[in-house]
C-alpha positions as CSV (number, residue, x, y, z in Angstrom):
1,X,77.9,96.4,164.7
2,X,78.5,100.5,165.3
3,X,77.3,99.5,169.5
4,X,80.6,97.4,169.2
5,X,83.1,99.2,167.5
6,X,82.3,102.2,169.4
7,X,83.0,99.9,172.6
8,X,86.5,98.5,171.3
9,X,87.9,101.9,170.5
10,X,86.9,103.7,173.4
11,X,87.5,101.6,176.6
12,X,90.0,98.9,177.5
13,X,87.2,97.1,179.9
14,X,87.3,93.7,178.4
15,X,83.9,93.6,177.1
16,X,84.3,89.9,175.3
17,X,84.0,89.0,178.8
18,X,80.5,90.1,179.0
19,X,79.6,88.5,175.8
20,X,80.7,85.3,177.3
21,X,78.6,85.6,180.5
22,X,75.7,86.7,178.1
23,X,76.5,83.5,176.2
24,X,76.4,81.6,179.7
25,X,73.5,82.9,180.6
26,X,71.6,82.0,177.8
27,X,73.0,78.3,177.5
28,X,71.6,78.3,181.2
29,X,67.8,80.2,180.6
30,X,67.4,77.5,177.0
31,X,68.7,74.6,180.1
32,X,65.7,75.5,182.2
33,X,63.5,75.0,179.0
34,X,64.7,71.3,178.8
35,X,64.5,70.8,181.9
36,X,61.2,71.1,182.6
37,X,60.5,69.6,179.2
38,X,61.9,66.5,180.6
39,X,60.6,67.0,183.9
40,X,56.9,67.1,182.6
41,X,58.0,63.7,180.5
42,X,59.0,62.0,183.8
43,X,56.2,63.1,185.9
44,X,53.9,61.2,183.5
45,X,56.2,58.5,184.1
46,X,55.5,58.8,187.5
47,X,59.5,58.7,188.1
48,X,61.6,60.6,190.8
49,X,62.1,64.6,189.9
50,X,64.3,65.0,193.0
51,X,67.4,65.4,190.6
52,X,65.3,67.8,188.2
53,X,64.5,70.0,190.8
54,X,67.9,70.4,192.2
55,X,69.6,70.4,188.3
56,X,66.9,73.3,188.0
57,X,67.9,75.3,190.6
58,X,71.0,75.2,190.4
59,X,70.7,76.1,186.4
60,X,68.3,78.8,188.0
61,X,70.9,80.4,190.2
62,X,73.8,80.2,187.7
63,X,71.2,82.4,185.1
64,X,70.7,85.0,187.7
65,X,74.2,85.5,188.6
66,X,75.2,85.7,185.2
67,X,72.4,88.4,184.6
68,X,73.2,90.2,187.0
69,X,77.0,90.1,186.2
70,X,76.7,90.9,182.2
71,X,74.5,93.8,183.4
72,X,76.8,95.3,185.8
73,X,79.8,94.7,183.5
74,X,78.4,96.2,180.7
75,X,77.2,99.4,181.9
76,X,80.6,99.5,183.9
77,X,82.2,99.3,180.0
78,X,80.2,101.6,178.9
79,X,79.9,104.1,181.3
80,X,83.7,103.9,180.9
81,X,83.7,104.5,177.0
82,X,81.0,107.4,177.3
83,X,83.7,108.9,180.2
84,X,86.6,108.6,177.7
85,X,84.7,109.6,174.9
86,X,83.6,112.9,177.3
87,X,87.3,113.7,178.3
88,X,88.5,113.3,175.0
89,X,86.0,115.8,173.1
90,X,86.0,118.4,176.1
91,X,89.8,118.5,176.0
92,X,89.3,118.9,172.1
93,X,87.0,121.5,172.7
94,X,90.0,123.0,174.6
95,X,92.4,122.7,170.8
96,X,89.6,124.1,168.7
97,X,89.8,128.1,167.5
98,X,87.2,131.0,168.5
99,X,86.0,130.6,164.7
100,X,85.0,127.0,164.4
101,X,83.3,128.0,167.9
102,X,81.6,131.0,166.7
103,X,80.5,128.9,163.6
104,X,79.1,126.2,165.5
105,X,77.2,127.7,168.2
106,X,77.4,127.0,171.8
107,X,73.9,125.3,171.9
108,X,74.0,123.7,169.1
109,X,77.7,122.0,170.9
110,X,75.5,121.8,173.7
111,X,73.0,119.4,172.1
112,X,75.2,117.5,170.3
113,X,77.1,117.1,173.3
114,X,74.8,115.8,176.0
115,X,71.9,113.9,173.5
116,X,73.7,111.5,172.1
117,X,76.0,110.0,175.0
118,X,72.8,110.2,177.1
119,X,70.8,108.2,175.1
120,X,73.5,105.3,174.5
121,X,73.9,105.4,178.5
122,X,70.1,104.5,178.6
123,X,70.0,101.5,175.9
124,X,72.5,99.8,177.7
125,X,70.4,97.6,179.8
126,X,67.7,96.9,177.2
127,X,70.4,95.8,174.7
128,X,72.6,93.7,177.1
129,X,68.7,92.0,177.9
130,X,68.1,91.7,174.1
131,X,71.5,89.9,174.1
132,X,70.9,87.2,176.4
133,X,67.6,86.7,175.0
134,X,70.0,86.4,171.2
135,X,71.8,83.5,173.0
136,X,68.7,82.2,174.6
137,X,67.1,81.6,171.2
138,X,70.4,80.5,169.6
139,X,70.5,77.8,172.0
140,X,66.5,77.1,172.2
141,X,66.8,76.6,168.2
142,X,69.8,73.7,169.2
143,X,67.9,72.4,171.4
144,X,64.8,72.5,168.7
145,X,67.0,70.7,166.4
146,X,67.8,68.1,168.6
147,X,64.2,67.1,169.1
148,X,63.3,67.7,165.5
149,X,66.1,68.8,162.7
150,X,63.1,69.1,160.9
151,X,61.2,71.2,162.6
152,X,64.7,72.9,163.2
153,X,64.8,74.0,159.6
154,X,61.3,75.0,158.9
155,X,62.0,77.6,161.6
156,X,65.6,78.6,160.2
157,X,63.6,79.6,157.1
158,X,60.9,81.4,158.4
159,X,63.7,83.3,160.5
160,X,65.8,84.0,157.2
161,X,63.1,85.4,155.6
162,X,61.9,87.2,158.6
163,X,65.1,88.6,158.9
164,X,65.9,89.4,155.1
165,X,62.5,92.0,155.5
166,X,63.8,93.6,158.8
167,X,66.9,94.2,157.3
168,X,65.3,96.0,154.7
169,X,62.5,97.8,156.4
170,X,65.9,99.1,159.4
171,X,67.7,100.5,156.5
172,X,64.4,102.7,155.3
173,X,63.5,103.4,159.2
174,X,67.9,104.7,159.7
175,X,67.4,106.8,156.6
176,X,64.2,108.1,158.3
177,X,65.8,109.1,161.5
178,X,68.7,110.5,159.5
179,X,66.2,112.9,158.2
180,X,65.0,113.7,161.9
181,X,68.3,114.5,162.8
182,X,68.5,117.2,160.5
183,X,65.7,118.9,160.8
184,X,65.9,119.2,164.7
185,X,68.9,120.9,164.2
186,X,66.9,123.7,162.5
187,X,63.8,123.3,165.4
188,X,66.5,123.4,168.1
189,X,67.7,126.9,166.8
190,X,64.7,128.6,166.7
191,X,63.9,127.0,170.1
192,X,67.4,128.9,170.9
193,X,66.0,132.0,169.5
194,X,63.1,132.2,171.0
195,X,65.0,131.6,174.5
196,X,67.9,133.9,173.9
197,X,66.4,136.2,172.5
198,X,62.8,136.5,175.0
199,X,63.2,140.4,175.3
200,X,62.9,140.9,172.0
201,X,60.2,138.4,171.2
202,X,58.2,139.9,174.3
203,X,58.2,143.3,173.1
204,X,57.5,142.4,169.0
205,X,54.4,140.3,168.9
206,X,55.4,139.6,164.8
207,X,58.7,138.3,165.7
208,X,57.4,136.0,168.1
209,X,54.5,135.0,166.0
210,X,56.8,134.1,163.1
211,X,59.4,132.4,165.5
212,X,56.2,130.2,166.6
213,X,55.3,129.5,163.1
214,X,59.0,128.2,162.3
215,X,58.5,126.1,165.5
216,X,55.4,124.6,164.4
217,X,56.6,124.0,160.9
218,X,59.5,122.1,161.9
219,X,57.7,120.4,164.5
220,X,55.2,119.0,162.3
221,X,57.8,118.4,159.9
222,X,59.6,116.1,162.7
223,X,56.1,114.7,163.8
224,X,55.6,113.5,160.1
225,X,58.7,112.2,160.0
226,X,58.6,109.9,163.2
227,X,54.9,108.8,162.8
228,X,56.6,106.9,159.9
229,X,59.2,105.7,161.4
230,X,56.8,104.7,164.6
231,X,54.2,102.7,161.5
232,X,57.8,100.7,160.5
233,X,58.6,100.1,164.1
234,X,55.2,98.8,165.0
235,X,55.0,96.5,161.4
236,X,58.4,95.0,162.4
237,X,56.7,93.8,165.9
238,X,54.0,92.6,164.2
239,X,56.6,90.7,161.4
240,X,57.7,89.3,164.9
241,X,54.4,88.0,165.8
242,X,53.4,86.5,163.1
243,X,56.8,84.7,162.3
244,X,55.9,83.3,165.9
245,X,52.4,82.5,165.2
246,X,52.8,80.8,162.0
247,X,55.7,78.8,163.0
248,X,53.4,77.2,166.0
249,X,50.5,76.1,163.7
250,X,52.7,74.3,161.2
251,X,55.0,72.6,163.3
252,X,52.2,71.4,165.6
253,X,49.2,70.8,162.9
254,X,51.4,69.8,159.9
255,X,54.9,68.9,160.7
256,X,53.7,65.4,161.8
257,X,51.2,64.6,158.8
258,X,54.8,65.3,156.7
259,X,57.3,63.6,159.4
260,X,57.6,60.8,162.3
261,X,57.2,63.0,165.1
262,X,56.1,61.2,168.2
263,X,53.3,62.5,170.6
264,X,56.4,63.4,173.1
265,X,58.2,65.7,170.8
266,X,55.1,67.8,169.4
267,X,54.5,68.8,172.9
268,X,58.2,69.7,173.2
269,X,58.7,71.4,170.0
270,X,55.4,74.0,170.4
271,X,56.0,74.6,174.3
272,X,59.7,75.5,173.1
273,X,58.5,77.8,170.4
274,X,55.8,79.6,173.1
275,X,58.9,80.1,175.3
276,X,61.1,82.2,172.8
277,X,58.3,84.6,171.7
278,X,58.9,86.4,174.5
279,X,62.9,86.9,173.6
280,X,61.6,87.1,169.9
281,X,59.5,90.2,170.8
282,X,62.3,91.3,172.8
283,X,64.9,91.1,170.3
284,X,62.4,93.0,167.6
285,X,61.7,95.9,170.4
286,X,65.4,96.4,170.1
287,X,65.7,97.2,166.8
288,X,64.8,100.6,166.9
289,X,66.9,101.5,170.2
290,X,69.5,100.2,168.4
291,X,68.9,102.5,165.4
292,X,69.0,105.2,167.7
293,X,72.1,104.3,169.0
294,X,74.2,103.5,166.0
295,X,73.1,107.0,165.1
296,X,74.5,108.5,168.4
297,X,77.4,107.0,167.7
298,X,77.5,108.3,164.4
299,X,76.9,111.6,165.9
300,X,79.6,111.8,168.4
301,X,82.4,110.2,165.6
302,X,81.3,113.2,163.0
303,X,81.5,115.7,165.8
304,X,84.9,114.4,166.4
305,X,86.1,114.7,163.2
306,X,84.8,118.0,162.6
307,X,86.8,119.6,165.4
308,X,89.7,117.2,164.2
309,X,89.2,118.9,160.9
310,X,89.4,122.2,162.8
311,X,92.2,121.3,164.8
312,X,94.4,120.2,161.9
313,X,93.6,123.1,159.6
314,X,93.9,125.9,162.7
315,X,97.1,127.5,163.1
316,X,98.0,125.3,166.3
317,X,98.6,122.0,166.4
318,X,96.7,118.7,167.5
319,X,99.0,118.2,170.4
320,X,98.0,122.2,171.5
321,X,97.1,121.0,174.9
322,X,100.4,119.1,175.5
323,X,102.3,122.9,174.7
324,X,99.5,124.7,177.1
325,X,100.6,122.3,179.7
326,X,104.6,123.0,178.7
327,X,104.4,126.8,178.5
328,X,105.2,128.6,181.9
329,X,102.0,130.9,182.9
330,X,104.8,133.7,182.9
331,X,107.1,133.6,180.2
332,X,106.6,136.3,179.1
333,X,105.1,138.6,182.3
334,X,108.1,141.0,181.8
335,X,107.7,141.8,178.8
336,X,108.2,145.9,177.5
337,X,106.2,145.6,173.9
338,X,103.8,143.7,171.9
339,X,103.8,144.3,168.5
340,X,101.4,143.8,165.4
341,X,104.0,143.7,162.3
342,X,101.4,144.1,159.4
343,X,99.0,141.6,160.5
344,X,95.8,140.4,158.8
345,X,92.3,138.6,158.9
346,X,90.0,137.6,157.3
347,X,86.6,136.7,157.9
348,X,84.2,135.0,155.2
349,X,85.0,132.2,152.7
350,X,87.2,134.1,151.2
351,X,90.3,136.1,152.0
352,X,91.7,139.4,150.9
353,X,89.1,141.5,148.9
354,X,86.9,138.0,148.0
355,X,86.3,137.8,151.8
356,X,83.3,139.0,153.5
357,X,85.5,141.4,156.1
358,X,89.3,142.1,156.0
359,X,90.8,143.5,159.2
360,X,94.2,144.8,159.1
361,X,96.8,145.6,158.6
362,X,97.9,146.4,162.1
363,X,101.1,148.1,162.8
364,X,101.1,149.0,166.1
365,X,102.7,148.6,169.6
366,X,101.2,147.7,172.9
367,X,103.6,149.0,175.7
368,X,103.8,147.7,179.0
369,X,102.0,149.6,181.9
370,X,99.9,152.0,179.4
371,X,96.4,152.8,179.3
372,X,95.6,152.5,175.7
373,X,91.5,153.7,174.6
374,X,90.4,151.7,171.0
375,X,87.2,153.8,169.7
376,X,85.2,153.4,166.5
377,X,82.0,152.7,164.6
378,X,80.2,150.0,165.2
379,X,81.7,146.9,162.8
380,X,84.8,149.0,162.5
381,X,86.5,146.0,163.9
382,X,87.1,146.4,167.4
383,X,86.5,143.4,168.8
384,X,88.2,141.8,165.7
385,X,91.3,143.4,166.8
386,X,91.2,142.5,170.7
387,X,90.3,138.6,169.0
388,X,93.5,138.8,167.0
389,X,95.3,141.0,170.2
390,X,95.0,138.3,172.3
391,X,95.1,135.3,170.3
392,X,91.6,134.4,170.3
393,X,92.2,134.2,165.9
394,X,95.1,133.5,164.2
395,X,96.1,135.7,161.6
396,X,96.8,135.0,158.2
397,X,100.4,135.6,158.5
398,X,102.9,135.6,162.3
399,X,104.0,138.9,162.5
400,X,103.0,139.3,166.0
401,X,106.0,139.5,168.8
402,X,106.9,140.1,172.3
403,X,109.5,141.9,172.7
404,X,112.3,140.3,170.3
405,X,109.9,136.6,170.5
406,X,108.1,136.0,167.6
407,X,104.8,134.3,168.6
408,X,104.6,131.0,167.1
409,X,101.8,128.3,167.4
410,X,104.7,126.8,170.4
411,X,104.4,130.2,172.2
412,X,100.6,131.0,171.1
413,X,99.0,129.4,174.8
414,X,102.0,130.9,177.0
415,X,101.0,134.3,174.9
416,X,97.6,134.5,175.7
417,X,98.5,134.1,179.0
418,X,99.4,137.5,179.4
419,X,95.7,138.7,178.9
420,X,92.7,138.7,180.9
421,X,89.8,140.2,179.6
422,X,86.1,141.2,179.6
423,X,84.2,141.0,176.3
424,X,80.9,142.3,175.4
425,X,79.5,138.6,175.0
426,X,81.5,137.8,178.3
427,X,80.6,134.5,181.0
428,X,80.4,135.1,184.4
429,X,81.5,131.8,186.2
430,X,80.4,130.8,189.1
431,X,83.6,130.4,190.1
432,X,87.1,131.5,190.5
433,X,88.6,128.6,188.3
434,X,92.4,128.8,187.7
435,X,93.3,131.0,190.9
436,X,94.7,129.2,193.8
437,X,94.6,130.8,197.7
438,X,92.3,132.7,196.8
439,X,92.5,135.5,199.8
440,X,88.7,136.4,200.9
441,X,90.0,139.8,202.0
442,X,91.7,140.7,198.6
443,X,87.9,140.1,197.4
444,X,86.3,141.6,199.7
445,X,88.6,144.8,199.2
446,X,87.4,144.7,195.3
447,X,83.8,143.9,196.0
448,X,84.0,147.2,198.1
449,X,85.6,149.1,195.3
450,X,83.3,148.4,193.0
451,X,80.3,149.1,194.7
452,X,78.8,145.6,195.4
453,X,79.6,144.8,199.0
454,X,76.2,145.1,200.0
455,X,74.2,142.5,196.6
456,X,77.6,139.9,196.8
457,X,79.6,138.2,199.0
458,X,82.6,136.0,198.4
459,X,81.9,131.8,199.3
460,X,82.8,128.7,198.7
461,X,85.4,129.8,196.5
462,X,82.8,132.1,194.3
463,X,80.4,134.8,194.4
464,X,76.6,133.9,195.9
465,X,74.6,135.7,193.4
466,X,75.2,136.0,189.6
467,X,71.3,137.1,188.6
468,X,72.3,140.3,188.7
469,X,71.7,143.4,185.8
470,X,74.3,143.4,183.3
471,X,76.4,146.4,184.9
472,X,76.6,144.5,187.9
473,X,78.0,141.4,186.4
474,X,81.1,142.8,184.9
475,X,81.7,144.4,187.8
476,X,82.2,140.8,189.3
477,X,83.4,140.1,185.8
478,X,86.3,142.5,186.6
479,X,86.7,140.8,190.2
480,X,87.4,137.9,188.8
481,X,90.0,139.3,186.1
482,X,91.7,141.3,188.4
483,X,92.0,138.1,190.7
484,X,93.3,136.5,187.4
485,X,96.5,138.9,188.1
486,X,97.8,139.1,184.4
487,X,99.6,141.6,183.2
488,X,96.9,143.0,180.7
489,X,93.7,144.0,181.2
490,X,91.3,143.8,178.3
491,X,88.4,145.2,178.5
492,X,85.4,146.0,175.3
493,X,83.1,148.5,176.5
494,X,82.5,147.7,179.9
495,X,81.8,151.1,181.2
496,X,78.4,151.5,178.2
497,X,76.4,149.0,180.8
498,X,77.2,151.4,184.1
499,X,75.3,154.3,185.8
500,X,76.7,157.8,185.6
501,X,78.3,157.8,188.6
502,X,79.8,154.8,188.5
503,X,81.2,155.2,184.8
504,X,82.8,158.4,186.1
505,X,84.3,156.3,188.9
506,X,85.5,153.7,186.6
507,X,87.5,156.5,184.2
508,X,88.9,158.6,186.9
509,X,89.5,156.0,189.7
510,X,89.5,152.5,188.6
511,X,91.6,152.8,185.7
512,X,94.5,155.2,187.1
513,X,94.6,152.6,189.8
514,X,95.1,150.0,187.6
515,X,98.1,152.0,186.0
516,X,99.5,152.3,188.9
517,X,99.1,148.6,190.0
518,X,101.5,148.5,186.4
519,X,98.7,146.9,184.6
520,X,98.7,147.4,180.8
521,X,94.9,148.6,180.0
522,X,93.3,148.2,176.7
523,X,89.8,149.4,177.0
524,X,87.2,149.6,174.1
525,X,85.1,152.9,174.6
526,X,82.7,155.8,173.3
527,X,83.3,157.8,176.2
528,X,84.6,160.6,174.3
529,X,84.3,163.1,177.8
530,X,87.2,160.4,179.1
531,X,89.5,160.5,176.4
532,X,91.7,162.1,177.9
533,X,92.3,159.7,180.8
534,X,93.8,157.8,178.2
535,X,97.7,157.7,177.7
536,X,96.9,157.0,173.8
537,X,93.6,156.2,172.0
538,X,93.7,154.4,168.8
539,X,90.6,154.5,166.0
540,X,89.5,152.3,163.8
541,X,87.2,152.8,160.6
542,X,86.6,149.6,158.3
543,X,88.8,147.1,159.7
544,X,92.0,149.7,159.8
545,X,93.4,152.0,162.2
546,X,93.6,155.5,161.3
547,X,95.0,158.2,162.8
């Protein structure tokens, strides 16, 4: 069982344990049957039940304390495995490259993410229910057998055959929700289109219409898809049922034309086979939170082994945290150069001319404390450059160095410690993660210099408001960077958000201050009326720097 596996590889709690409490409880629920079985038995006797009522509450109390322990236990276990499994894929998330993030989308991460540990977390408590009531009929069936082996195997077979048809019927219903699972991948993106992209669906009343079309496609698409599945559910109850229903009738009506059954044992045999139709219908309710589980599971092992596949194909290694955690933040904080030694990438399937973009080669030196302007086209490569700049890709050959250090997938994290930067895409946290003592006057001084002491204050170790228009954001965007105190500043058109006045601040100000602070400043920009701030501008048309 997937439910099992996923539980032995992912937590040490020692879940056999549980499955022996289960077990007890069950031996003790099938005890209460036979108890009062015998208990009706003496009362026609008209014997003494003073021992049967104390034997049954005693049997009565050990059930409920062993309920109650194999529920606690288990959604200790696996509240523990879902932690570990969390840890584990965040930190992985950590190893993974900019490109298998880019390819995989942050919402679509998102989904995969949250959904499936979610829903495990829920089933818990039905499925460790639907295990006790396993062990309750596994002992009710004993005890079936001991008052009739005959009996005992009529009700074997019916179960055999009963069970032979759910297995099939489960493996058409898993195929089913395999299918489900697909296609809200493809609803779940154009639910993210229509969400991140609301402007533009708000102003273009065919867009949206289309987008709402796709939506209703897929969603009736889905909608077919589970009504099935819902039809197989609901025939497997009714399988149930009627196993029930059909075992009662001919153990009481024509077992004992067939066998010696006394008057005694008839009774006994059909009120024990009205007492597990409950766990039976239990037990068949399960089946399809259990086919929703196993395919969590399954979802959160082929996540894992895509980013492994990432991991071990990237230019790092899978132990890339362990070298993050043994690179000093300022190795190389002193450095004089950085330099690009003919260094490529390539984006597409390809490489080289079969790919669908080549940047490079770069040849060129970043030197400390300079102001350095990148300006170009649109999909010149700009931002490809910054990516490969600050280690965000890998190129497709080392021939980047620090000084005399050639960066190596050892150095790589220490290396992109250098940067901080502010992309066009960039996230505003809502905190100042990473930066320790953080000194409120320091951000006050910087809130004041760029214009947003009076819409932000400093709090709780973050800014109070973030709903704020672009500009304003990486403005606190550059807070935060600054804070960050690395030697270079990266920076990809931040001034095209700002007013007028405030763009002429940031060129004539804000970036000689930063020089003289001895920040190295890279700064993407059309601003041709600045140029000349710059200490050097470099351009870029098709991927390659010209001069």
């Amino acid at each position: 069982m997937r439910l099992i596996q996923f539980i032995e590889k992912e937590t040490s709690k020692p879940y056999k344990q549980i499955l022996l409490i289960v077990t007890i409880a069950g031996i003790a629920n099938s005890l209460l049957l036979g108890i009062v079985n015998h208990a009706t038995q003496v009362v026609a006797d008209n014997e003494n039940l003073t021992q049967y009522f104390w034997l049954y509450m005693v049997t009565f109390a050990l059930f409920l304390y062993a309920q109650w322990f194999a529920f606690e236990r288990a959604i200790i276990t696996i509240e523990d495995a879902i932690y570990n499994v969390r840890i584990r894929l965040t930190r992985k998330i950590r190893q993974v490259e900019l490109p298998f993030m880019e390819e995989q989308g942050s919402d679509s991460l998102y989904g995969r993410f949250t959904q499936s540990d979610m829903l495990i977390s829920q089933a818990i408590p039905q499925i460790t229910g639907a295990a006790q009531m396993s062990m309750l009929l596994l002992f009710s069936f004993l005890y079936l057998a001991y008052i009739s082996f005959f009996s005992f195997l009529i009700c074997m077979a019916g179960i055999l055959v009963s069970a032979a048809l759910f297995l099939v019927k489960t493996r058409r219903i898993n195929t089913m929700l395999h299918e489900v699972k697909q296609k809200e991948v493809s609803y779940f993106k154009s639910i993210s289109h229509l969400l991140n992209g609301f402007k533009e669906v708000k102003i273009n009343c065919q867009k949206g219409q289309a987008i709402l079309h796709n939506i209703a496609t897929k969603s009736a698409e889905i909608e077919k898809i589970k009504l099935e599945v819902g039809k197989q559910e609901s025939r497997l109850w009714g399988h149930g049922r009627i196993l029930v229903y059909t075992l009662l009738p001919v153990l009481v009506f024509v077992i004992p034309s067939i066998s010696d059954v006394n008057t005694d044992n008839i009774y006994k045999i059909s009120s024990t086979i009205l007492f597990i139709t409950g766990p039976i219908a239990i037990l068949i309710n399960i089946i399809p939170v259990l086919n929703r589980v196993n395919l969590s599971i399954e979802e959160l092992d082929n996540l894992e082994a895509e980013m492994d596949q990432a991991i071990s194909t990237a230019f790092s290694r899978p132990d890339a945290e362990q070298n993050e955690a043994e690179c000093p933040r300022d190795r190389f904080s002193d450095f004089k150069e950085i330099t690009m030694n003919n260094v490529r990438f390539s984006y597409g399937p390809g490489s080289g001319s079969h790919s669908d973009f080549c940047a490079g080669p770069f040849n060129e030196s970043i030197h400390k404390g300079e102001l350095l302007f990148i300006i170009g086209g649109n999909g010149s490569g700009k931002s490809t450059f910054l990516k490969l700049l600050t280690g965000l890709y890998y190129p497709e050959n080392s021939n980047l160095f620090v000084d005399s250090i050639a960066i190596d997938k050892i150095t790589y994290p220490a290396y992109r410690n250098l940067f901080s930067a502010i992309f066009t895409d960039f996230h505003l946290f809502d905190k100042f993660y990473g930066i320790e003592n953080i000194d409120s006057e320091k951000v006050n001084y910087w809130l004041e210099k760029m214009k947003m002491q009076d819409k932000v204050e400093f709090q709780n170790g973050g800014f109070t408001r973030t709903s704020l228009s672009t500009g304003q954001r990486k403005r606190l965007a550059f807070i935060a960077a600054i804070l960050e105190d690395k030697p270079v500043l990266v920076m990809d058109e931040f001034a095209a958000d700002q007013d007028p006045q405030f763009r002429q601040y940031f060129y004539k100000t804000l970036l000689p201050e930063l020089k003289t602070m001895g920040k190295t400043v890279i700064a993407v920009t059309h601003d041709d009326h600045y140029f000349y701030v710059a200490d050097r501008i470099l351009k870029m048309v098709d991927g390659k720097i010209v001069k």
